[in-house]
MIFI-301604 format. One record per residue (C-alpha): residue number from 1; x, y, z. Coordinates in steps of 0.2 Angstrom, whole numbers, plus 5000, padded with zeros to 4 digits. Last residue first. Layout:
! residues N
+-----+------+------+------+
! seq !    u !    v !    w !
+-----+------+------+------+
! NUM !    X !    Y !    Z !
...
+-----+------+------+------+
This chain:
! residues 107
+-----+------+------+------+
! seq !    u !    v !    w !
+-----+------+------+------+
! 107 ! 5717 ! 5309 ! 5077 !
! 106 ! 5731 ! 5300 ! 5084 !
! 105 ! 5745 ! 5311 ! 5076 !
! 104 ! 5733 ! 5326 ! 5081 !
! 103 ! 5740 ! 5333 ! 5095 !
! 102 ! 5759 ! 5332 ! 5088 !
! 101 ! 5771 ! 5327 ! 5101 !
! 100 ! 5773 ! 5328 ! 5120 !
!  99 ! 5774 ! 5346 ! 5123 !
!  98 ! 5771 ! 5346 ! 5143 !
!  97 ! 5755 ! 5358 ! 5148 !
!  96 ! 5747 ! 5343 ! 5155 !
!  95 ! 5728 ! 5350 ! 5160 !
!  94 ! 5720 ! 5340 ! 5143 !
!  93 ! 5706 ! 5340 ! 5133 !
!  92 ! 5689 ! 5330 ! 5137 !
!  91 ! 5688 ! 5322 ! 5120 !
!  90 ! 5674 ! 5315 ! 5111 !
!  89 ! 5661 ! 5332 ! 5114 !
!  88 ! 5664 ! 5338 ! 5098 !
!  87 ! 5673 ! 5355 ! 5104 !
!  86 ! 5684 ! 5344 ! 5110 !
!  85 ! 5688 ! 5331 ! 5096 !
!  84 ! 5689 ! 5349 ! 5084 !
!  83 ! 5704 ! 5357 ! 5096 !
!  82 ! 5701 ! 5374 ! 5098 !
!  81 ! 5706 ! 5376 ! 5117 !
!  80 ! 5713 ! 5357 ! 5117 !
!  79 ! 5732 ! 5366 ! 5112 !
!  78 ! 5732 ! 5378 ! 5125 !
!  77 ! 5733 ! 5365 ! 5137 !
!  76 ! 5716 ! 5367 ! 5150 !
!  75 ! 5717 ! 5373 ! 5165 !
!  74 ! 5708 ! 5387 ! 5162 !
!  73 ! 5711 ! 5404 ! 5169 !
!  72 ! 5715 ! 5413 ! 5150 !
!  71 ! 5701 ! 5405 ! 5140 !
!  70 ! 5688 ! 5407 ! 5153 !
!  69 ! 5694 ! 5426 ! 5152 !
!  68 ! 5692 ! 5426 ! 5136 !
!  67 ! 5676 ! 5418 ! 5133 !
!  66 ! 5668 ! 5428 ! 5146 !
!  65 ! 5674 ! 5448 ! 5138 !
!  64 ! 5658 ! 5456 ! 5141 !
!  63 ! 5655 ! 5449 ! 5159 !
!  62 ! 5672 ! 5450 ! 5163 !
!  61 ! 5676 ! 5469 ! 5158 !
!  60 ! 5685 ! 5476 ! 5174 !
!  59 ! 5692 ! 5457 ! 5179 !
!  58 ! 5699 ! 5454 ! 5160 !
!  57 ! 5705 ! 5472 ! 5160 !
!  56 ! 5715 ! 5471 ! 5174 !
!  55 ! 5722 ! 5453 ! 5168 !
!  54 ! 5726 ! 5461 ! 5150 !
!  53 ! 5734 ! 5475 ! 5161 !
!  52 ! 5746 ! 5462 ! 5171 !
!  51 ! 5751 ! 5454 ! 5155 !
!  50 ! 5755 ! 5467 ! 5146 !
!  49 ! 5764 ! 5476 ! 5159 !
!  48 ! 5774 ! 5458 ! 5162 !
!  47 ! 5780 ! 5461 ! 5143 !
!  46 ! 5773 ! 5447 ! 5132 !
!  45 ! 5780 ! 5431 ! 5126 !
!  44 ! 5770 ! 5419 ! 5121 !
!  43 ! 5767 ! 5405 ! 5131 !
!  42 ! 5751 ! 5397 ! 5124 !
!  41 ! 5742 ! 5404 ! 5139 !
!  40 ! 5747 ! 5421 ! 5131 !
!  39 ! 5744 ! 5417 ! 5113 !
!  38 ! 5727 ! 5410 ! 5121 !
!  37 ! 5721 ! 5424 ! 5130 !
!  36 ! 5728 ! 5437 ! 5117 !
!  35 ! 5714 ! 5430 ! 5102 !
!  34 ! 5701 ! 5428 ! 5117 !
!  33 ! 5706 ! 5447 ! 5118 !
!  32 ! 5705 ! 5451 ! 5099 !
!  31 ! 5688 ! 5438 ! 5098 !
!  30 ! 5681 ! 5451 ! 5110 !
!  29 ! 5685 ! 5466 ! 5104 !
!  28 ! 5701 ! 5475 ! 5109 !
!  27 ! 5696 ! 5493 ! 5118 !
!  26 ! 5701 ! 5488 ! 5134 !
!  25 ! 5719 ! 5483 ! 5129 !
!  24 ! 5723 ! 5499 ! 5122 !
!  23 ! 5718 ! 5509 ! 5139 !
!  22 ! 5728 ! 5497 ! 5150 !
!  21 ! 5745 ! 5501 ! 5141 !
!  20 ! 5739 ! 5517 ! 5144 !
!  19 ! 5734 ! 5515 ! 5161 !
!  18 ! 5751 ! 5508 ! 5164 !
!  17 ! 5760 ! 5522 ! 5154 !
!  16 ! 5750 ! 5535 ! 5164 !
!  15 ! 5753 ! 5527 ! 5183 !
!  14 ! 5770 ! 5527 ! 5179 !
!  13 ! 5779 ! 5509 ! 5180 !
!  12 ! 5792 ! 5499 ! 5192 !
!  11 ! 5781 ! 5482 ! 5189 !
!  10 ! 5781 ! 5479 ! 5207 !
!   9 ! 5777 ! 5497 ! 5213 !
!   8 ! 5763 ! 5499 ! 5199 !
!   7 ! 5755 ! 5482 ! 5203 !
!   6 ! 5755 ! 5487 ! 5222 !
!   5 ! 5749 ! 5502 ! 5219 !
!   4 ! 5734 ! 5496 ! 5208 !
!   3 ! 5730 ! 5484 ! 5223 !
!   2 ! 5732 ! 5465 ! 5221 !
!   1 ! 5722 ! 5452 ! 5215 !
+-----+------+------+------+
């Protein structure tokens, strides 16, 4: 990961409005930030400051924040993270992140 000046440098940012921006995202609960993982690894679009804090705040609060962070470094498509074959245990889920149809045509 890198250095707090580094993240400030490459994201052209104040130290105040990033640990702002850092401060908001801390004090999301946990089914907010697993709620944030998966719109992000979903490809929502998010400002890179977002980004960046969400993954500082997922490293400070890790152990209180497990499923989101699981969530957000799986490899895993977005689309098997809930998916009811998965969570069943008759289906594995999927790394390809290509859109190939509906997920459940073949349900």
């Amino acid at each position: 990961m890198k250095t707090w000046e580094q993240d400030l440098k490459e994201l052209n940012i104040s130290a105040e409005e990033f640990d702002s921006i850092i401060s908001h995202i801390y004090d999301k609960t946990p089914d907010e930030m697993s709620a944030l993982a998966k719109a992000i690894k979903s490809g929502a679009r998010v400002l890179p400051t977002v980004k960046r804090a969400f993954e500082r705040v997922l490293d400070m609060r890790y152990l209180e924040r497990q499923d989101a962070y699981k969530i957000y470094y799986s490899d895993l498509n977005a689309i098997c993270l809930d998916c009811w074959k998965r969570c069943n245990g008759t289906c594995n889920g999927t790394t390809c992140q290509t859109w190939t149809g509906c997920a459940l045509k073949n349900a």
